[in-house]
Biotite code that builds the C-alpha atoms (Angstrom):
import biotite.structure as struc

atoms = struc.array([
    struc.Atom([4.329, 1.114, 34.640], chain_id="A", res_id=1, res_name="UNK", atom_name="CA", element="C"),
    struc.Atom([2.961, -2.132, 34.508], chain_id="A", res_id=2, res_name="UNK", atom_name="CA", element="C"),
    struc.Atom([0.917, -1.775, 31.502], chain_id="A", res_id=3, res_name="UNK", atom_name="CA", element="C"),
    struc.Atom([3.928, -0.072, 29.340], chain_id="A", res_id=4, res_name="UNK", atom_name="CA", element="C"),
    struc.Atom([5.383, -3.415, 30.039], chain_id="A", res_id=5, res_name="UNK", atom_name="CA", element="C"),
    struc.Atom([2.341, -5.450, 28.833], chain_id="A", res_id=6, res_name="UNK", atom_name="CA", element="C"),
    struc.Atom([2.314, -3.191, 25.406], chain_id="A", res_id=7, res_name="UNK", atom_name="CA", element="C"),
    struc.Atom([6.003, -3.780, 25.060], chain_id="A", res_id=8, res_name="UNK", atom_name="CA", element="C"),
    struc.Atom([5.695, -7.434, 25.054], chain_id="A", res_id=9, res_name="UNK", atom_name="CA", element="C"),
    struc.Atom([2.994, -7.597, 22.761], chain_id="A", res_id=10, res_name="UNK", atom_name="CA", element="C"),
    struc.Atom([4.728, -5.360, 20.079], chain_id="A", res_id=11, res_name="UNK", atom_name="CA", element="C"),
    struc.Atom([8.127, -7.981, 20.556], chain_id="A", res_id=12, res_name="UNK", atom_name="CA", element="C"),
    struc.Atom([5.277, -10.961, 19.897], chain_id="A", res_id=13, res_name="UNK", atom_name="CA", element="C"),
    struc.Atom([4.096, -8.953, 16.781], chain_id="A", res_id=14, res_name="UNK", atom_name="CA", element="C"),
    struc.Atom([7.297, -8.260, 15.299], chain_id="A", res_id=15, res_name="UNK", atom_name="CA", element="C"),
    struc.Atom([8.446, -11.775, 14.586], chain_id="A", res_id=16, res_name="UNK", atom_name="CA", element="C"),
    struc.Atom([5.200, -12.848, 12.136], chain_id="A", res_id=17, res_name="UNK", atom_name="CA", element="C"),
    struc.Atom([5.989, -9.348, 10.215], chain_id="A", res_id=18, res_name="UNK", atom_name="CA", element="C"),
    struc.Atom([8.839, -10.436, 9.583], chain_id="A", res_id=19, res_name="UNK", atom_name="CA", element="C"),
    struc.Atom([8.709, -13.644, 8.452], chain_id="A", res_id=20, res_name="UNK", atom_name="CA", element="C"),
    struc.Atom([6.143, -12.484, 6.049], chain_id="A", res_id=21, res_name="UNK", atom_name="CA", element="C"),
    struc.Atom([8.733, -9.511, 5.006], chain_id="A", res_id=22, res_name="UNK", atom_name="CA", element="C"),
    struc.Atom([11.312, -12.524, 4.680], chain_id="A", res_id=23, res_name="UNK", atom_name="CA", element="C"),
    struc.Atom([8.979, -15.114, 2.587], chain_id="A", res_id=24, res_name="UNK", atom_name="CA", element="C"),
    struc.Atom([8.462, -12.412, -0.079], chain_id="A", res_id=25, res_name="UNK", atom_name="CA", element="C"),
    struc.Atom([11.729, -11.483, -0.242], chain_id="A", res_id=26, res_name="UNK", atom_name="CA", element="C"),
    struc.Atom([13.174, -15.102, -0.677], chain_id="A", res_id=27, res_name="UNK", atom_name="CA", element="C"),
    struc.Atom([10.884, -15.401, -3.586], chain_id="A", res_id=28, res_name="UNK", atom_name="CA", element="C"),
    struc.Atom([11.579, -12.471, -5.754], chain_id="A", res_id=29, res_name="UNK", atom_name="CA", element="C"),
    struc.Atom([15.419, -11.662, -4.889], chain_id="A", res_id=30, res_name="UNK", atom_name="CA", element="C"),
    struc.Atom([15.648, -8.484, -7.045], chain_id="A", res_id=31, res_name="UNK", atom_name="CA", element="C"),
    struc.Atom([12.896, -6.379, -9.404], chain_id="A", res_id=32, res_name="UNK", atom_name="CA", element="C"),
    struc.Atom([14.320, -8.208, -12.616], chain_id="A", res_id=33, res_name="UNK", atom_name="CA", element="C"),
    struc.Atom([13.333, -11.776, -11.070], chain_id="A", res_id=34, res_name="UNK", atom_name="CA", element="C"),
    struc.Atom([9.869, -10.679, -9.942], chain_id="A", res_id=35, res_name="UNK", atom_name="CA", element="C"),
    struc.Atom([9.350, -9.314, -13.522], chain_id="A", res_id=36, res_name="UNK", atom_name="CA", element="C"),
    struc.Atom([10.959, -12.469, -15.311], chain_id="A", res_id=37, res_name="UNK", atom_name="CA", element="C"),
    struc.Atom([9.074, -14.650, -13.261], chain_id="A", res_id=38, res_name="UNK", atom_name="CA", element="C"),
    struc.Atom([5.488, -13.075, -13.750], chain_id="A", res_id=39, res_name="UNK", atom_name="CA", element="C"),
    struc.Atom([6.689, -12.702, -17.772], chain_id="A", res_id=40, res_name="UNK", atom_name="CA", element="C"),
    struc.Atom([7.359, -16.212, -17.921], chain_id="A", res_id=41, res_name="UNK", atom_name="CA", element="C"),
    struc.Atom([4.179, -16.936, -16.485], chain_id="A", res_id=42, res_name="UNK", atom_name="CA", element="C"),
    struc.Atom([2.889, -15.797, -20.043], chain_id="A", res_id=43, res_name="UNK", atom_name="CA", element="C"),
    struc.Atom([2.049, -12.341, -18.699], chain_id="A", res_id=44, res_name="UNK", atom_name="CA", element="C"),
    struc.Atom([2.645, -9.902, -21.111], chain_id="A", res_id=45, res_name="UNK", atom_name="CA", element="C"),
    struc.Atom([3.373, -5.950, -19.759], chain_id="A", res_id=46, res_name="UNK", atom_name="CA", element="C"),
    struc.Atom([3.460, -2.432, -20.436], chain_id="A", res_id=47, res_name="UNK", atom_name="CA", element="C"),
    struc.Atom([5.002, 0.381, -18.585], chain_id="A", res_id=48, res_name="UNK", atom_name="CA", element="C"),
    struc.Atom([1.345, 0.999, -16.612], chain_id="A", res_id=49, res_name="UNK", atom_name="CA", element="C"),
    struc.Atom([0.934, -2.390, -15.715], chain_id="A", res_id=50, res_name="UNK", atom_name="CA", element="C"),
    struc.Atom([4.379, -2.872, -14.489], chain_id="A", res_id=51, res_name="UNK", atom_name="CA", element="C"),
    struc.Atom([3.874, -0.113, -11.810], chain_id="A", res_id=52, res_name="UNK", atom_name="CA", element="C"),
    struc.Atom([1.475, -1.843, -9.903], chain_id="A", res_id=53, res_name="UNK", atom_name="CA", element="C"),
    struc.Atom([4.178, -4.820, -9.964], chain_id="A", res_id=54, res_name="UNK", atom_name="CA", element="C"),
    struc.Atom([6.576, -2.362, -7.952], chain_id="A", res_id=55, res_name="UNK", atom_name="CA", element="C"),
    struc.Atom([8.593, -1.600, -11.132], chain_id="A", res_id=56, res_name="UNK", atom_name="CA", element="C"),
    struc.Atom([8.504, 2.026, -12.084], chain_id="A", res_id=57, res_name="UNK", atom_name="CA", element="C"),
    struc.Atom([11.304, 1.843, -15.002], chain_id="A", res_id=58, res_name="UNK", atom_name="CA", element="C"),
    struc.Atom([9.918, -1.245, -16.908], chain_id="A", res_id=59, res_name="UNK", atom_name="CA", element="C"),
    struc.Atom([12.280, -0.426, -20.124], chain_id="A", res_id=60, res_name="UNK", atom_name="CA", element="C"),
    struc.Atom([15.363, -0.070, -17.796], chain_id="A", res_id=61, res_name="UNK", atom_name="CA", element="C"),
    struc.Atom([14.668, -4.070, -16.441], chain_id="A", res_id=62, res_name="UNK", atom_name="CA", element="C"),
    struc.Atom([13.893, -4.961, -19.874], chain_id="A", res_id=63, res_name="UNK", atom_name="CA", element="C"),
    struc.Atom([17.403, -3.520, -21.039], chain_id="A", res_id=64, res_name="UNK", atom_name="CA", element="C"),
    struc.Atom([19.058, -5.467, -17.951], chain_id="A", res_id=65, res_name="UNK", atom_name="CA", element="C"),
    struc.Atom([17.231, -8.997, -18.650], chain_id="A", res_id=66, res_name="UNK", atom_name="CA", element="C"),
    struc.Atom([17.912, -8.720, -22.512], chain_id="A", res_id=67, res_name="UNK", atom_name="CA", element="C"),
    struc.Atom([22.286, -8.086, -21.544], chain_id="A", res_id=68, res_name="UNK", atom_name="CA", element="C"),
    struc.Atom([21.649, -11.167, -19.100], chain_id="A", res_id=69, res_name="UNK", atom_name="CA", element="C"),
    struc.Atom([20.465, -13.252, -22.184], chain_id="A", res_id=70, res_name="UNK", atom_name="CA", element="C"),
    struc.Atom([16.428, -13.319, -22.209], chain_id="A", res_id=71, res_name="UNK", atom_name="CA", element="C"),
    struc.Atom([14.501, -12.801, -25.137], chain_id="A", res_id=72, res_name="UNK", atom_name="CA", element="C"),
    struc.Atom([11.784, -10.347, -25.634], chain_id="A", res_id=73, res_name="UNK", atom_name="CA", element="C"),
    struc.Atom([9.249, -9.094, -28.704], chain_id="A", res_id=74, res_name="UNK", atom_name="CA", element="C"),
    struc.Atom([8.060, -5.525, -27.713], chain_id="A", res_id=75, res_name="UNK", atom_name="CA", element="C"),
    struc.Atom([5.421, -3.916, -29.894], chain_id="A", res_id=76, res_name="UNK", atom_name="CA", element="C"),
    struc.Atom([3.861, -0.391, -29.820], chain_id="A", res_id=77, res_name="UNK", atom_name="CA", element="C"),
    struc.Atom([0.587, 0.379, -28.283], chain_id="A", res_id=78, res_name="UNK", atom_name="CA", element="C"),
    struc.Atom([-1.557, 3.194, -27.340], chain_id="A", res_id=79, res_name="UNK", atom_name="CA", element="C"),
    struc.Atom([-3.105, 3.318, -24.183], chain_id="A", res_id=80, res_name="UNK", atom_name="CA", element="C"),
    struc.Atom([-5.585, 6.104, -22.760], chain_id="A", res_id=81, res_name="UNK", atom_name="CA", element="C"),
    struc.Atom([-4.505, 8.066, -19.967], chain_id="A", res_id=82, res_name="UNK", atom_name="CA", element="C"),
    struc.Atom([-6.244, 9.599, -17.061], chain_id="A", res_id=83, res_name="UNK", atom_name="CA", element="C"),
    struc.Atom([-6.294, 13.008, -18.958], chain_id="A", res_id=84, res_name="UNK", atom_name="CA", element="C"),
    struc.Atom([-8.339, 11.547, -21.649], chain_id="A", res_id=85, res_name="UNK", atom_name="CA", element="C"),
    struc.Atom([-5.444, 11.484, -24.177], chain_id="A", res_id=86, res_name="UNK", atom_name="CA", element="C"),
    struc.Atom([-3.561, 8.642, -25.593], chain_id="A", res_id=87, res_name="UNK", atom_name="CA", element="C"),
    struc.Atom([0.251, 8.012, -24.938], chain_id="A", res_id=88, res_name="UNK", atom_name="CA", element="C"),
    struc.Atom([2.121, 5.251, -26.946], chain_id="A", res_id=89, res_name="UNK", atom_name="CA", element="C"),
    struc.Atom([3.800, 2.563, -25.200], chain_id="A", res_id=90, res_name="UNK", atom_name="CA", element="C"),
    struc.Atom([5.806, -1.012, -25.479], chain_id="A", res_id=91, res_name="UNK", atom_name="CA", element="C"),
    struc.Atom([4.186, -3.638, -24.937], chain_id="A", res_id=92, res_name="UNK", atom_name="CA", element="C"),
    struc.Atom([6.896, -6.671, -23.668], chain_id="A", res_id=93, res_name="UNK", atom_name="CA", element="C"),
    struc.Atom([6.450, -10.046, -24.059], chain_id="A", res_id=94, res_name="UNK", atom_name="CA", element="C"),
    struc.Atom([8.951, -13.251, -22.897], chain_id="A", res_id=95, res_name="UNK", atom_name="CA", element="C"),
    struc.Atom([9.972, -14.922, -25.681], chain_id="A", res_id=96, res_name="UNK", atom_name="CA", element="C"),
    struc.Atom([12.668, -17.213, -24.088], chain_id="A", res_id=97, res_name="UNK", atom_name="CA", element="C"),
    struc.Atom([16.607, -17.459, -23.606], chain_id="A", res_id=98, res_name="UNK", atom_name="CA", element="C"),
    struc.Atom([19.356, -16.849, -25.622], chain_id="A", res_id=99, res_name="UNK", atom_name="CA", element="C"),
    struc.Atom([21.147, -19.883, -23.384], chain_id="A", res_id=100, res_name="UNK", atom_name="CA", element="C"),
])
C-alpha cells in the first residue's frame, strides 16, 4: 500500500511542470492563424507541406481566414515532388503586410 502512495505523489509532482509547459505554448500561439501569422511574419514563406509540420493541415483555409481579417499575402504556384515520385502543384504563401 505504501508504495501506491509513493507513485501517486510523484505523478501529482509531475503533473504541475507538464503543465506549465502545455500553458507557456499555449499563451504564445492563441489559435492556428496566430502561430502561422507569426512564423509568416518572421519572413518564412510556406506551402501546404511545410505547414503540416507547423500543426496546420488546411494551410489555404488559414490563409482565407487571415486575408478576411485584413493581412496581405502573394501566393505563387509551385511544384513540389511527392513521396510517390510524382510532382503535385502547390501555393506557395508569402506575408506581404496589412491592409490596416
Amino acid at each position: 500500500m505504501n508504495r501506491s502512495h509513493h507513485k501517486a505523489e510523484k505523478t501529482k509532482d509531475a503533473a504541475p511542470d507538464q503543465e506549465s509547459a502545455s500553458s507557456k505554448n499555449k499563451q504564445r500561439y492563441h489559435t492556428k492563424q496566430d502561430r502561422i501569422l507569426t512564423i509568416m511574419r518572421a519572413g518564412r514563406s510556406l506551402n501546404r507541406f511545410e505547414a503540416e509540420s507547423l500543426g496546420d493541415h488546411c494551410l489555404h483555409s488559414t490563409i482565407a481566414t487571415l486575408r478576411r481579417e485584413g493581412h496581405l499575402f502573394h501566393d505563387t504556384w509551385e511544384r513540389v515532388p511527392t513521396r510517390f515520385r510524382t510532382e503535385v502543384r502547390v501555393k506557395r504563401y508569402r506575408y506581404i503586410g496589412s491592409a490596416t
